[in-house]
N, C-alpha and C positions, 0 to 999 in steps of 0.2 A: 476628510483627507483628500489629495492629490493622487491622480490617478498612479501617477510613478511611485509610490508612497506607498500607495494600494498592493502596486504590481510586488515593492519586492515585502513588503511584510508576507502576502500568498506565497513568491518565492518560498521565504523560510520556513512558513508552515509547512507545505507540500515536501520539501524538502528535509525536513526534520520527522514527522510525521509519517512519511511514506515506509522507510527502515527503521524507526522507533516504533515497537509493538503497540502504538496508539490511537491508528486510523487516522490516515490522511485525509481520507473523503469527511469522515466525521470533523473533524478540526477546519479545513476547507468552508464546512459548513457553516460550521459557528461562525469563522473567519470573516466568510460574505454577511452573517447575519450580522455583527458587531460592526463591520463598515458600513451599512447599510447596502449593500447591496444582496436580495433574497433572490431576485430571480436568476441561476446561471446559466440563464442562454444569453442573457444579459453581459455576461464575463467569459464566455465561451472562446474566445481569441485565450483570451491569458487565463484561463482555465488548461486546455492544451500546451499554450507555452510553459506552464511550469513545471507540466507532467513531462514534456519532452526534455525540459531540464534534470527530472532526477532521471528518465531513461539513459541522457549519456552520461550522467556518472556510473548508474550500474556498469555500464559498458565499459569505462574505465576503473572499475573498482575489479569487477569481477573478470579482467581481459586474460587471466591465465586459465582461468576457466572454461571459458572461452572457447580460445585457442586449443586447447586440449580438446573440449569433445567435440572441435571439429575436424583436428587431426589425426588424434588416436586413442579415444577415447569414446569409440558409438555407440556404446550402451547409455554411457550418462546422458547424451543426446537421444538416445529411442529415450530412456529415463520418462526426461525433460519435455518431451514430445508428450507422453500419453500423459503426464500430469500437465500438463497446459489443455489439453481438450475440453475437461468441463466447466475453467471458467472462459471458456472463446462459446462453446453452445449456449450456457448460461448468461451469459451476455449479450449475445444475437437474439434472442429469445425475448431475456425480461428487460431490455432497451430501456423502453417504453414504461415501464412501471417502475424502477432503479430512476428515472428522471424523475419520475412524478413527486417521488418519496427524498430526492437528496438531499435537499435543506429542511427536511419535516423534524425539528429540535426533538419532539416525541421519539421518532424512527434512531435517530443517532445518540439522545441518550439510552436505549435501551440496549442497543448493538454495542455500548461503549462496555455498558456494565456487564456483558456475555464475555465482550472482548477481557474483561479483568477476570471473567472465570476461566476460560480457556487459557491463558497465562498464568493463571494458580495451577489447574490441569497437569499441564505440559512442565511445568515445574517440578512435579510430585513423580512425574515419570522421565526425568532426565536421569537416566540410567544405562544410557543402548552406549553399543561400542562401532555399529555398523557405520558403512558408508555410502554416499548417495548412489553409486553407482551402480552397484549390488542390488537396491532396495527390489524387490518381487513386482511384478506389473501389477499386484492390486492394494500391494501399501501404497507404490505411484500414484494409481490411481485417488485413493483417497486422499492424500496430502492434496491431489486436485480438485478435488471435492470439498476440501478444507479454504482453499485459495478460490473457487467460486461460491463459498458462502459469503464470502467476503464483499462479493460485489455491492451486499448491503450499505450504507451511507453508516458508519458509526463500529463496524467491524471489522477489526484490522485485518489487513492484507497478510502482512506480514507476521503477526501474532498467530494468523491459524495455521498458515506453514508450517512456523516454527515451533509450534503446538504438536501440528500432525507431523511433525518428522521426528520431533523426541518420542512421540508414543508409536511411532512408528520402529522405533529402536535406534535411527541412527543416533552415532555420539554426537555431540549437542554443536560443536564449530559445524560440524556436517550439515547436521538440519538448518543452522542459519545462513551456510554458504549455499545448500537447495536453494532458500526461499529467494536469495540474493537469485539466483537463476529464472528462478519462475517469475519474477518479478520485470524481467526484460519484455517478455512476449505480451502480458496481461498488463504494464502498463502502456508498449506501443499498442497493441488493439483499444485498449479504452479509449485512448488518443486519436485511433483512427476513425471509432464509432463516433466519437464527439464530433471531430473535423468534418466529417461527410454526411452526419446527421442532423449538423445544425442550420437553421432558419438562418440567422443572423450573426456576426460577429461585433453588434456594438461596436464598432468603429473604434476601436483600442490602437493607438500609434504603434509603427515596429519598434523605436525607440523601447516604448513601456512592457513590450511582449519582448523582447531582448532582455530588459534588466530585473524580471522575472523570472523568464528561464536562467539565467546567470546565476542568480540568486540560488532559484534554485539546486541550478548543481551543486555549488559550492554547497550547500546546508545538506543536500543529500550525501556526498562524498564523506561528512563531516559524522551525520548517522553514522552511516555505515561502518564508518571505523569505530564509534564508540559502542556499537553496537557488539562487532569484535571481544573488545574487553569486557562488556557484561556480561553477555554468552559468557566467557572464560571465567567468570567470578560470582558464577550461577548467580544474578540479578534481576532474576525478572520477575519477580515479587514488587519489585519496586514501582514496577510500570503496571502490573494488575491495581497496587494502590491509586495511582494516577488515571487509570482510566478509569474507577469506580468515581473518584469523587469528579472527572471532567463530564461522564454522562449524569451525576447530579446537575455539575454548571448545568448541563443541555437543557434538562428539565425545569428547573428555574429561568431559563430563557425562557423558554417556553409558555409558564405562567406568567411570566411577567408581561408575553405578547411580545 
């Protein structure tokens, strides 16, 4: 395929993927492995550019939010602060090893099928009536702890939030509007650790890193709201099915070389 081709099918991955409980990085991976392209330093221009596409839709999806705990609302912002600490240390940290392992078809189908357990989990305890704001500095803490296991290639970002905030008690729109928030800061730092970390950009046109990011907001904006309605129609059963049989796909990638 054409590299523009490339850029917006990653688009819609990343962007569908990032707010659907299914791991973005894991599906990214597969992504680059099924175009042929395995190394991502390789694609690291439009790797960034798509991640920057779903950061500004969060920014436009979740702007009441926002707006709020930067106004009048400082708890949900300390909140938001101590649950973003462990995946920003755990990131500075395992850099280096999280690159080694991203596109390893082993590493992401395994994380895929944890991810479908953790979403069965968080399913069984969607029962709290709390709110984010409220949550105790060391439920915060863990729901952050939940959101830096994640750094793994094949483990949703989003899925252990939304895991750790139902078991954590809040009511279920709550926990998925959290992860909507922690999801600005960890994926602008991932983006900024790629951009300052990388050797090379592959020579990727603005054109192709434009109609990527593009791509991607619009697919992320598009999650996100359907996202909304499954939360509301406790569905996330549906997405534990889907990640178990896409970290089989991985492994059969995998064997097949």
């Amino acid at each position: 395929m054409g590299p523009l081709l490339d850029a917006l099918l990653l688009g819609v991955i990343q962007g569908l993927t990032e707010f659907l409980p299914i791991s973005s990085s894991g599906h990214v991976a597969i992504g680059l492995h099924l175009l042929g392209h395995e190394d991502p330093e390789e694609n690291l221009a439009l790797i960034v550019a798509v991640h920057l596409g779903s950061l500004a839709a969060i920014l436009l999806f979740s702007r009441r939010e926002l707006i709020a705990m930067l106004t009048r609302r400082p708890r949900l912002l300390a909140v938001t602060i101590v649950a973003t600490v462990p995946v920003a240390v755990v990131g500075l940290l395992l850099k280096d090893t999280v690159e080694a392992i991203a596109t390893n078809l082993w590493v992401v189908g395994a994380c895929l099928l944890a991810t479908a357990g953790l979403l069965l989990f968080g399913r069984r305890r969607d029962t709290g009536t709390g709110e984010s704001a409220d949550l105790p500095w060391l439920k915060a803490l863990g729901i952050g702890v939940a959101q830096a296991a994640a750094i793994l290639p094949g483990l949703s970002r989003s899925g252990s939030t939304l895991a750790a905030g139902l078991v954590s008690g809040l009511e279920r729109e709550q926990a998925l509007r959290f992860a909507f928030l922690l999801a600005a800061p960890a994926i602008a730092g991932a983006g900024l650790v790629m951009a300052v970390g990388g050797d090379g950009w592959g020579g990727t046109g603005a054109g192709t890193l434009v109609a990527g990011a593009a791509t991607s907001f619009v697919a992320s904006l598009a999650a996100m709201a359907a996202m909304v309605r499954v939360v509301a129609k406790r569905r996330l059963g549906w997405f534990a099915v889907y990640c178990a049989a896409a970290g089989l796909f991985a492994f059969t990638l995998a064997l097949l070389g």
